[in-house]
Each structure stands twice: as C-alpha cells, then as structure tokens.
C-alpha positions in Angstrom: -33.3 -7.7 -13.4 -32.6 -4.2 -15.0 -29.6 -3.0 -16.0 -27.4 -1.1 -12.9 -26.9 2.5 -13.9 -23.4 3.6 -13.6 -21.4 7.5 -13.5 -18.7 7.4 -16.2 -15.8 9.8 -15.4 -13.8 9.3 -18.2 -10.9 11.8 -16.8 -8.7 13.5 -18.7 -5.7 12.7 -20.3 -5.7 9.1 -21.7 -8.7 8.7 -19.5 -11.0 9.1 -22.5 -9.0 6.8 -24.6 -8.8 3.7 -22.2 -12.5 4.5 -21.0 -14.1 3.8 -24.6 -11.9 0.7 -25.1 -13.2 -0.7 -21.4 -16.7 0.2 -22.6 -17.0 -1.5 -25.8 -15.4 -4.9 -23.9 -18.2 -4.2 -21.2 -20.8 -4.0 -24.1 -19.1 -7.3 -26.2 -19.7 -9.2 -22.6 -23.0 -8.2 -21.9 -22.3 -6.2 -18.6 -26.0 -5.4 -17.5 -24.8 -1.8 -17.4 -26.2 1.8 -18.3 -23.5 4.4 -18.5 -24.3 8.4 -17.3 -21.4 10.6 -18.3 -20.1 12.9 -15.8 -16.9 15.1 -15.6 -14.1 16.0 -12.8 -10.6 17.7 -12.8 -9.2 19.5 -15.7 -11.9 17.9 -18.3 -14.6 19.7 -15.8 -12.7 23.0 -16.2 -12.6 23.1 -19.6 -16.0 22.8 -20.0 -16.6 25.7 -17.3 -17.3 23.9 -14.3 -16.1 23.4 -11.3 -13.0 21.0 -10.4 -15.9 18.4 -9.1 -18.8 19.0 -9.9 -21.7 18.9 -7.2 -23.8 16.9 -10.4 -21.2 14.4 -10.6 -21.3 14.3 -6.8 -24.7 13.9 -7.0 -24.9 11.1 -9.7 -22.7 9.1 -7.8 -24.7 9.1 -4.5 -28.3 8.6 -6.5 -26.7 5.4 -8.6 -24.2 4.4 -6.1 -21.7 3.0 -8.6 -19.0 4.7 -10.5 -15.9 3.9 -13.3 -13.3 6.7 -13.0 -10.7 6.9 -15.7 -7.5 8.9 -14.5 -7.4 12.3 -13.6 -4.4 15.1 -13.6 -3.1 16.4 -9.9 -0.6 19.0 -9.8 2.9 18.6 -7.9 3.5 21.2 -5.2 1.0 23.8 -6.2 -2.4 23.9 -8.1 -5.5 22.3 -6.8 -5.9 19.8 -4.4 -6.4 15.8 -5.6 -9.1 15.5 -7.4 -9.2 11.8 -6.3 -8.2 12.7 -2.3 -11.6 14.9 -2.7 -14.1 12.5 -4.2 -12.8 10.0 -1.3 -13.5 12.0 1.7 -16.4 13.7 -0.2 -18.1 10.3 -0.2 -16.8 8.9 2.5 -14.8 6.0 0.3 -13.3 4.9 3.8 -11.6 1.6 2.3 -9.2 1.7 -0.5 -8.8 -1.9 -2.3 -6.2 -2.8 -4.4 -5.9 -6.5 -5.9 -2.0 -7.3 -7.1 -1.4 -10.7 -8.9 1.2 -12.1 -11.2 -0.2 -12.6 -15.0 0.7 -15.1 -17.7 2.6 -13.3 -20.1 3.9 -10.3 -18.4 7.0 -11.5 -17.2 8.8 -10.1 -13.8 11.0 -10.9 -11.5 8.2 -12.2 -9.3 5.8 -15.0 -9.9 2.6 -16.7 -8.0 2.3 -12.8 -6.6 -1.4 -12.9 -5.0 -2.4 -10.3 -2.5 -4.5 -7.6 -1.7 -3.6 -4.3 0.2 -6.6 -2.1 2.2 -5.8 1.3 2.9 -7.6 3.8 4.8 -8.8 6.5 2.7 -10.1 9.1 4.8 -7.2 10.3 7.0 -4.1 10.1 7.8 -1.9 13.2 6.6 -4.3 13.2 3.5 -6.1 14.9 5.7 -4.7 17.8 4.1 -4.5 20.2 7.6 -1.7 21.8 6.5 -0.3 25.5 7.7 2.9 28.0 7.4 3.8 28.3 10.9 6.1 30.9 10.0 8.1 31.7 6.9 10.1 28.9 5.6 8.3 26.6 8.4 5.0 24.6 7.4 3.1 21.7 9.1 1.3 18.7 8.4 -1.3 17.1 10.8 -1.5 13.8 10.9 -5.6 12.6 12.0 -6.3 8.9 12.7 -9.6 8.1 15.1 -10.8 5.0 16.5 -13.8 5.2 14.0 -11.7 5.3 10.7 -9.4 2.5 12.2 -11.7 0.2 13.0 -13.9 -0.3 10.1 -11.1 0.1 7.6 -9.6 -3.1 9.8 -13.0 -5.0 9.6 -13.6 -4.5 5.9 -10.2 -5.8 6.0 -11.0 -8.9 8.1 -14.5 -9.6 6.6 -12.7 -9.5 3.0 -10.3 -11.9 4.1 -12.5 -14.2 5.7 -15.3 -13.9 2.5 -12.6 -14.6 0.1 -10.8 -17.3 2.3 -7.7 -15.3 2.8 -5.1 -16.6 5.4 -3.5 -13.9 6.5 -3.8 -10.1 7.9 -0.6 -7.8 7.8 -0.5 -4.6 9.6 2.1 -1.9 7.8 2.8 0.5 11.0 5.4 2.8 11.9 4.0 2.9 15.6 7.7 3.1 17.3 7.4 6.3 15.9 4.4 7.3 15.8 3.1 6.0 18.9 -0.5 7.6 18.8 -1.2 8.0 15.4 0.0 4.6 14.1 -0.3 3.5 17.8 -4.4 3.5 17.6 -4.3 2.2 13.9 -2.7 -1.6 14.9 -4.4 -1.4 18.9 -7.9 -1.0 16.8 -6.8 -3.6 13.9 -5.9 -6.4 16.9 -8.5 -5.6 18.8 -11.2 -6.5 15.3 -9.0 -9.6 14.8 -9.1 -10.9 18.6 -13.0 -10.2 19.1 -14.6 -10.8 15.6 -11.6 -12.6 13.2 -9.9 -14.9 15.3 -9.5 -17.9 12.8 -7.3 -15.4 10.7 -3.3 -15.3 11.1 -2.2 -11.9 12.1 0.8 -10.0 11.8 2.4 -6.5 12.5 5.2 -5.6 11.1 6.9 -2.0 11.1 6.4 -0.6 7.2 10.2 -0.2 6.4 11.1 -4.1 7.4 7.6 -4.8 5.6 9.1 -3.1 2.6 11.9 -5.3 2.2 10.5 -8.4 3.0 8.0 -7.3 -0.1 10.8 -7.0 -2.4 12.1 -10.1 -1.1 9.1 -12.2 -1.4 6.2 -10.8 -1.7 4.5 -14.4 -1.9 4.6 -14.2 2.1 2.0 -12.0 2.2 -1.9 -12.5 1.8 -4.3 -9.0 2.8 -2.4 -6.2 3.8 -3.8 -3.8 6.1 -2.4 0.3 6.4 -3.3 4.1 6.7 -3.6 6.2 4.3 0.0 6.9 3.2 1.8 3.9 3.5 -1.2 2.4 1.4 -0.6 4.9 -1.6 3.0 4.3 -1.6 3.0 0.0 -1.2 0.3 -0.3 -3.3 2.4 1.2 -6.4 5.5 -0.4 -4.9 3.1 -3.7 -5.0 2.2 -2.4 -8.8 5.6 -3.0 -9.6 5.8 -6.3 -8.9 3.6 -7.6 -11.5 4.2 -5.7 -14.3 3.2 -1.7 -13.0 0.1 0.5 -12.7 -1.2 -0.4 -16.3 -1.9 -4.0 -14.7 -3.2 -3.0 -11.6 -6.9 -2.5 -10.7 -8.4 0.1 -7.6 -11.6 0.4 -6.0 -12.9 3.3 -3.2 -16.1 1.6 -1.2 -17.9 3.3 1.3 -21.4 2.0 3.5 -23.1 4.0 0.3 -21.3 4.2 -2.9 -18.2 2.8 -4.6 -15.8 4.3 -7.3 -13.9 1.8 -9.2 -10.8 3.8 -10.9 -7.7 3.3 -13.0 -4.7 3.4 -10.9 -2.2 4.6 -12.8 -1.4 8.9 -14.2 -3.7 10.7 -17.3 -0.1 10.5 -19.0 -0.5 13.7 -21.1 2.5 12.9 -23.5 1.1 10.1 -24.8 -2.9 11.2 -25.0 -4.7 11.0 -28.0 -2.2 8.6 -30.2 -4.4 5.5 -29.4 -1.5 3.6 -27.4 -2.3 3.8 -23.9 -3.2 0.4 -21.8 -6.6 0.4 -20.8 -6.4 -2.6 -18.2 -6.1 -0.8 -15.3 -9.6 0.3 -15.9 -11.1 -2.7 -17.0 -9.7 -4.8 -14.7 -11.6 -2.6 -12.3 -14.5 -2.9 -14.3 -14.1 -6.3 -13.4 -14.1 -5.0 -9.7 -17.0 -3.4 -10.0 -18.7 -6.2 -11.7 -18.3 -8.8 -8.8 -19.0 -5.7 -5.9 -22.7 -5.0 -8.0 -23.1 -8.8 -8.1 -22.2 -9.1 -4.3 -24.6 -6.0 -3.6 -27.4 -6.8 -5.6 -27.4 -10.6 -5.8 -26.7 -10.3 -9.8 -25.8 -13.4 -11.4 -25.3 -11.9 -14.8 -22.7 -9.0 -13.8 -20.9 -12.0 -12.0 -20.9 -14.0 -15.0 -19.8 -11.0 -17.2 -16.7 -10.0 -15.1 -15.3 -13.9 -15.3 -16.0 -13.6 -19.4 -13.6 -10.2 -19.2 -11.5 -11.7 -16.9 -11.1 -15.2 -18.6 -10.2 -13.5 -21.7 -7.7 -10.7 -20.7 -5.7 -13.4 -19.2 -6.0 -15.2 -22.0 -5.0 -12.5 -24.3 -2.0 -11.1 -22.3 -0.7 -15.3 -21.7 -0.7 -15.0 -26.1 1.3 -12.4 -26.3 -1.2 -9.7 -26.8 0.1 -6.4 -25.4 0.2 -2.5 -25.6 3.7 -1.4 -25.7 4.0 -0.3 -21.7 4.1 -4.4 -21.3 6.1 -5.0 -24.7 3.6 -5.5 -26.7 3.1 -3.5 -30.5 -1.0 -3.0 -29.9 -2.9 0.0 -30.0 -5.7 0.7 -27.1 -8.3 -0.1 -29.4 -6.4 -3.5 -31.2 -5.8 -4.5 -27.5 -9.5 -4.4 -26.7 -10.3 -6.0 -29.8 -8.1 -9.4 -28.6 -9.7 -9.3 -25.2 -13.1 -9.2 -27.3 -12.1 -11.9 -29.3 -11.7 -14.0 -26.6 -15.0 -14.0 -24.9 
C-alpha cells in the first residue's frame, strides 16, 4: 500500500518546534506517511497570505488528512479563531478528545479513562454576534436537529466500536430549554433507536462538573455542544497532567484534522523546551483513524510503536519541564525514539 499523504500545519508559535520533534518520531516508527506543508494564522500572514489560505483549504480536502500544530487567536479583538474557521470550513462536525491518566505524571487522579465529543459546528461558536445598541451586544446561540444528531451517533458508534459502557450528556436544558433542549431529546432519541445496549445518562453541566472533579473515574464517553465541550475538555486536561498530555482530533464525513490542544505559547518559542506530546499523541490519533479508514495495518502498527514507547518513556521519568522533567523538545523525542 502507498504511503497516505498528509497537510502539515506546523502553526506558529512552538508549533514549529513540537511539529519537527513529532515528525522525526513518525519517521523513527515507520509511519507510512508523506508530509505537504501548508500554513494558517499568523505564520500565513507573515508570509503574505491570507489568515487561511484557500491552498491549505484545498490540500486538506484533496488528501483528507491533516496534523495541525497550534495556532495564535487573539482575546477580545483581532481575527476570528483560526481553528473555529477550519472547523465549520470543513465541516469537522465531531470534536474528539481522549483523556487518560499516564505512568509517571503524577495527579491527584488516577485510572482517569474517558473520552469527551463535542459538537463543533454550532452552538454560540456560531459566531452571530451584533451591537444591538451602544454598550449592548448579542450572541446567538444555533443548534439543529442535524448537528445534534450525528454528533450524538458518532458518539454512540464510538462507544459501541471501542466497547465503551457509558454515554453522558453535559446539558444546561433547564435553562436553555430549546437550544440544549433539542441537543439531549436528539442524543436519547440515537441511544433509544440505534444504541440501546449502552448506559445513558444526562446530567445538567454544572453538577457534571463537580462530580468530574470528584471522580472523574465515573465517567466513560462524554457527549456536549460546542461550548461546554471546549471548556470540560481542558477542565478534563487537567486531570491528568494538562493540555501538553492531551491529544484532539476534528472528523467530518470527508476530512479530519488531528491538532495539538494546547496555546502557540509565544514566551517560550524558539528555546527548544516546549512538550510536543500533545501533537504526537494525536499523531497517534490520526494513525489509528487512517488505519480504520483505509484498512492499513502498518499505520496501526506504527501508532502502538509511538504509543508503547511514550508511555514508556514518561513511566522512566523522561519529561520536558511543563511535567517536571529537565528535557528539551528534541531530547524528549529522542527517549520516545529510543524506545521503539
């Protein structure tokens, strides 16, 4: 089989930095991959192009699979997400982000193993907002029965593939009766008619919160919109270590972008100490969603050989210095390298 073709957006940032570090370990395992470089965000404008570039648009709808490093978004003013835009550009409808506990970084949690699915498409990242009148501005909140329901079912069909237990809904639908009212009537409606042998559960998001922070080894796959998603999945981050140990991916019916999770973290770009995990351990995403797509044994067998050895490597003590470790970026990929 030939190699899979993959866009590169190494981001800006420490983007750069963690991106060569996840693509020499990709080499060292044999990943059947061929990398095509494309820019977004700031690293685009410096070059004279456009925030995201329709060629980068384009590359990632002809080759279907992408690895993004981080990119900058301004707070409050600025341009618009850079991320937000590539989502509903692409139609990246589901949003999945693994969280597990790892030998060797130590937290107050352990045996932490779930996986949260957030709708990427809507919600209030809709971004319909409007100055009503001076000092007065609005925010619409969108959800549809469309959006609902298949975010719900890739949900489901996850669970059921990877022999999950359990479906949690995150809702604030006492509230938000329509809104967050459609979101669980189209989730229960999935489970009754195509996912019955699943448990499910609702919960309100702020009660769902604290029963995170009080054990998050109740929970299995959990299921929300668009901004309860971005804010549990960090909160979820932070239960195993952050958003250096914490992989993403955005998957639509036609194309997938796997990403780093966490900031471009300007103040410490360019001095060779940022973790690259994030990003490989959604290289490792990507890996196992080409081998599922393309029946590809040797991209499967590649992302257990990374896999195997980063756990390996962080259960010896070998860290970058967000997890309290004294390695560099590239000495950190040389252990994981070491260990294939």
């Amino acid at each position: 089989m030939p190699n899979h073709t993959v866009v590169l957006i190494p981001g800006d940032g420490i983007g750069p930095e963690v991106a060569a570090a996840t693509k020499r370990i990709l080499a060292a395992a044999k990943a059947p991959l061929d990398f095509v470089e494309h820019l977004a965000g700031i690293a685009a404008v410096e070059k004279g192009l456009d925030l995201l570039p329709q060629a980068t648009l384009d590359a990632i709808s002809e080759h279907k699979f992408a690895l993004k490093g981080p990119c900058s978004t301004p707070i409050g003013k600025g341009f618009k997400s850079i991320n937000v835009q590539l989502r509903k550009t692409l139609n990246l409808y589901a949003a999945v982000r693994p969280i597990r506990s790892l030998d060797g970084v130590p937290t107050r949690y352990t045996g932490v193993d779930l996986v949260i699915f957030r709708e990427n498409t809507e919600g209030l990242y809709s971004g319909i907002e409007n100055e009503v009148a001076p000092g007065v501005v609005t925010s619409l909140k969108v959800a549809t029965e469309l959006a609902c329901t298949r975010i719900a079912r890739y949900a489901f069909r996850y669970a059921r593939s990877r022999g999950r237990r359990k479906v949690t809904v995150f809702h604030k639908a006492n509230i938000m009766k329509l809104t967050d009212g459609l979101f669980i009537r189209c989730a229960k409606e999935v489970h009754d008619a195509e996912f019955p042998e699943a448990e499910y559960e609702e919960l309100i998001i702020d009660a769902g919160c604290m029963k995170l922070v009080q054990d998050p080894t109740r929970f299995d796959v959990l299921l929300m919109e668009n901004l309860y998603g971005d804010l549990v999945s960090d909160l979820c981050a932070g239960l195993v270590g952050g958003l250096g140990v914490a992989p993403g991916a955005n998957i639509g019916d036609d194309a997938a972008v796997f990403e780093a999770v966490h900031g471009s973290a300007p103040d410490i770009a360019g001095k060779g100490i940022a973790n690259p995990m994030s990003l490989l351990m959604s290289s490792v995403m990507m890996l196992n969603h080409i081998a599922e797509k393309r029946n590809d044994g040797e991209c499967r067998t590649a992302a257990t050989r990374i896999k195997n050895a980063y756990d390996k490597a962080l259960a010896e003590g070998q860290k970058t210095g967000d997890l309290g470790g004294k390695l560099s970026t590239e000495a950190f990929a040389d252990a994981v390298i070491a260990r294939m």
